[in-house]
C-alpha positions as a printed Julia matrix, in Angstrom:
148×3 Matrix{Float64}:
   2.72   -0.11   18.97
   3.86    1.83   15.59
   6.47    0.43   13.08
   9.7     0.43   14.13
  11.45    3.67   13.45
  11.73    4.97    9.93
  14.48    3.68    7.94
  15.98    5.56    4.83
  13.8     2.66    2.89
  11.8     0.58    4.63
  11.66   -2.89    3.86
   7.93   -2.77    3.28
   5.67   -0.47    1.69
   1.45   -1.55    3.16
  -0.19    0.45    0.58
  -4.5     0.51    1.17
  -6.33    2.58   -1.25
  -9.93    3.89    1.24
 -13.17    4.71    0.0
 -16.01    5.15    1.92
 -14.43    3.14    4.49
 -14.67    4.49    7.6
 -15.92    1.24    9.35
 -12.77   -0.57    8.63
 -10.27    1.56    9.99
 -10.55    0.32   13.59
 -10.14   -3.51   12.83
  -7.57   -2.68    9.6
  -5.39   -0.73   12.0
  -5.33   -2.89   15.16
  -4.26   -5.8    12.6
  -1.26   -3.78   10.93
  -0.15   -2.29   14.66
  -0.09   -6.12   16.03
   2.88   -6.95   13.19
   5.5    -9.08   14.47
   7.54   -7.66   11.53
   8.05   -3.58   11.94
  10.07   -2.48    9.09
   7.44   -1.18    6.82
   5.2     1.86    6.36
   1.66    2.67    5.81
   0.72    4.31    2.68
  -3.46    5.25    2.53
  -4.76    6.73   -0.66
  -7.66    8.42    0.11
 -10.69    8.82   -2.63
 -12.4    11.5    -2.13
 -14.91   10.07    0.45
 -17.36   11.63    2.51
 -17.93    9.75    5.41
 -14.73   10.85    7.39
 -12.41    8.0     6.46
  -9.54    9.88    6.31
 -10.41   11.69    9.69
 -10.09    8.2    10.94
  -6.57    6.68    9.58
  -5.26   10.27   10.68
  -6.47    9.52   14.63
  -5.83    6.09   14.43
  -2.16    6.41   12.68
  -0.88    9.78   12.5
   2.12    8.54   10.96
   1.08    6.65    7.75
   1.99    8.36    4.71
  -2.05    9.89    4.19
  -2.74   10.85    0.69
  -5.63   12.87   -0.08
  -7.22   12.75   -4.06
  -9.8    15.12   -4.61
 -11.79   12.79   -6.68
 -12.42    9.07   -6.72
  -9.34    7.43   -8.56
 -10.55    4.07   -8.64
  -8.75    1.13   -6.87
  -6.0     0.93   -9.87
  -5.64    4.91  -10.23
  -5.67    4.64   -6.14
  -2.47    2.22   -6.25
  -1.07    3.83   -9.17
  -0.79    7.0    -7.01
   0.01    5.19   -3.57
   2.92    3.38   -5.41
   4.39    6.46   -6.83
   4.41    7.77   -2.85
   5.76    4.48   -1.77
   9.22    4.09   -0.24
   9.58    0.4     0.22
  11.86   -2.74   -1.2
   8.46   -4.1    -1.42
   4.82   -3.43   -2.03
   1.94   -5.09   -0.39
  -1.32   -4.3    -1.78
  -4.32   -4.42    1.03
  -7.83   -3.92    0.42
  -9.34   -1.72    3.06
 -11.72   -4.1     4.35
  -8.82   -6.41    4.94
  -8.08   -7.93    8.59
  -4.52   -9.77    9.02
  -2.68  -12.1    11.29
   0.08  -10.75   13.28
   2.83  -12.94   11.65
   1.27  -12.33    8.01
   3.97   -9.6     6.89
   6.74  -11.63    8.8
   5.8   -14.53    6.55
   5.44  -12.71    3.4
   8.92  -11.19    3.43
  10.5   -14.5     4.38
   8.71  -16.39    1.69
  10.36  -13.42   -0.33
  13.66  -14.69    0.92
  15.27  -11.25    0.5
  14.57  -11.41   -3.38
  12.94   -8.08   -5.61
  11.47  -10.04   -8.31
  10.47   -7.56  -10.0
  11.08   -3.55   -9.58
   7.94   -1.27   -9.65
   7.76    0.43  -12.62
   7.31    3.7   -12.99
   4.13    5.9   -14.64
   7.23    7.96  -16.4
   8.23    5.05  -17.85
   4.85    4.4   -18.9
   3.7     1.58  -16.66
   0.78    1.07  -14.05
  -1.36   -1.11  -12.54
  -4.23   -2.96  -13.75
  -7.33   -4.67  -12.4
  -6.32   -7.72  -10.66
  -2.6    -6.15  -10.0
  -1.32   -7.14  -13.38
   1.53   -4.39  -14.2
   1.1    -2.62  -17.88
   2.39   -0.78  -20.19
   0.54    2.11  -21.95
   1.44    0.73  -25.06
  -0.2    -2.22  -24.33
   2.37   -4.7   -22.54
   2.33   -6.64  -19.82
   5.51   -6.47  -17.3
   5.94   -9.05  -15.05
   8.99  -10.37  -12.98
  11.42   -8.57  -14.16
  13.0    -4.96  -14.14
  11.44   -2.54  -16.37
């Protein structure tokens, strides 16, 4: 069953960045489609692999947001892109050999209790993300919860 129709902004935003990861698509997919909560989209961030990954999240959901990089960002320069592409209140980063419970987004968003902790920052104003998800600045600082 796909997410419930799109909204002007989806609550969500499921961002995976692929590589090489053909073999997870099946189980990844059937996980995300089993979601008791609907309001949210799939963003995939393909790197530039060669093993027909992207093939794959295209037959097994045509309508995730699919973006293609012709070379191998990296997992941060994969979310940094992803992000920028992303539509959602919130963003849930997923690796892409990740399998999840059907409740897990339903209990994520409630433990968020309808709170944005902290906006995602923009590369224009200079920010990103770093290993381990910690947000940066190019200058050097570190941004977390609260608005940019």
């Amino acid at each position: 069953m796909p997410p419930a129709a799109a909204s002007p902004r989806p609550r969500v935003s499921i961002l995976v960045v692929t590589y090489q990861g053909k073999e997870y698509v099946p189980d990844l997919a059937t996980s995300l489609r089993a979601q008791t909560f609907r309001d949210f989209e799939l963003v995939l961030v393909e790197n530039a692999s060669r093993d027909g990954t992207g093939a794959a999240w295209e037959a097994a959901w045509p309508e995730a947001k699919l973006i293609r990089s012709n070379i191998n960002l990296g997992f941060c320069g994969g979310n940094n892109l992803g992000a920028r592409n992303a539509r959602g209140h919130y963003l849930v980063l997923l690796n892409q050999d990740t399998v999840v419970q059907a409740d897990w987004l339903k209990h994520l968003v409630e433990a968020m209790g309808g709170q944005v902790f902290s906006a995602m920052p923009t590369r224009e104003q200079g920010y990103g993300i770093a290993a381990g998800g910690t947000i940066i600045h190019e200058l050097g600082g570190v941004k977390m919860g609260s608005d940019p």
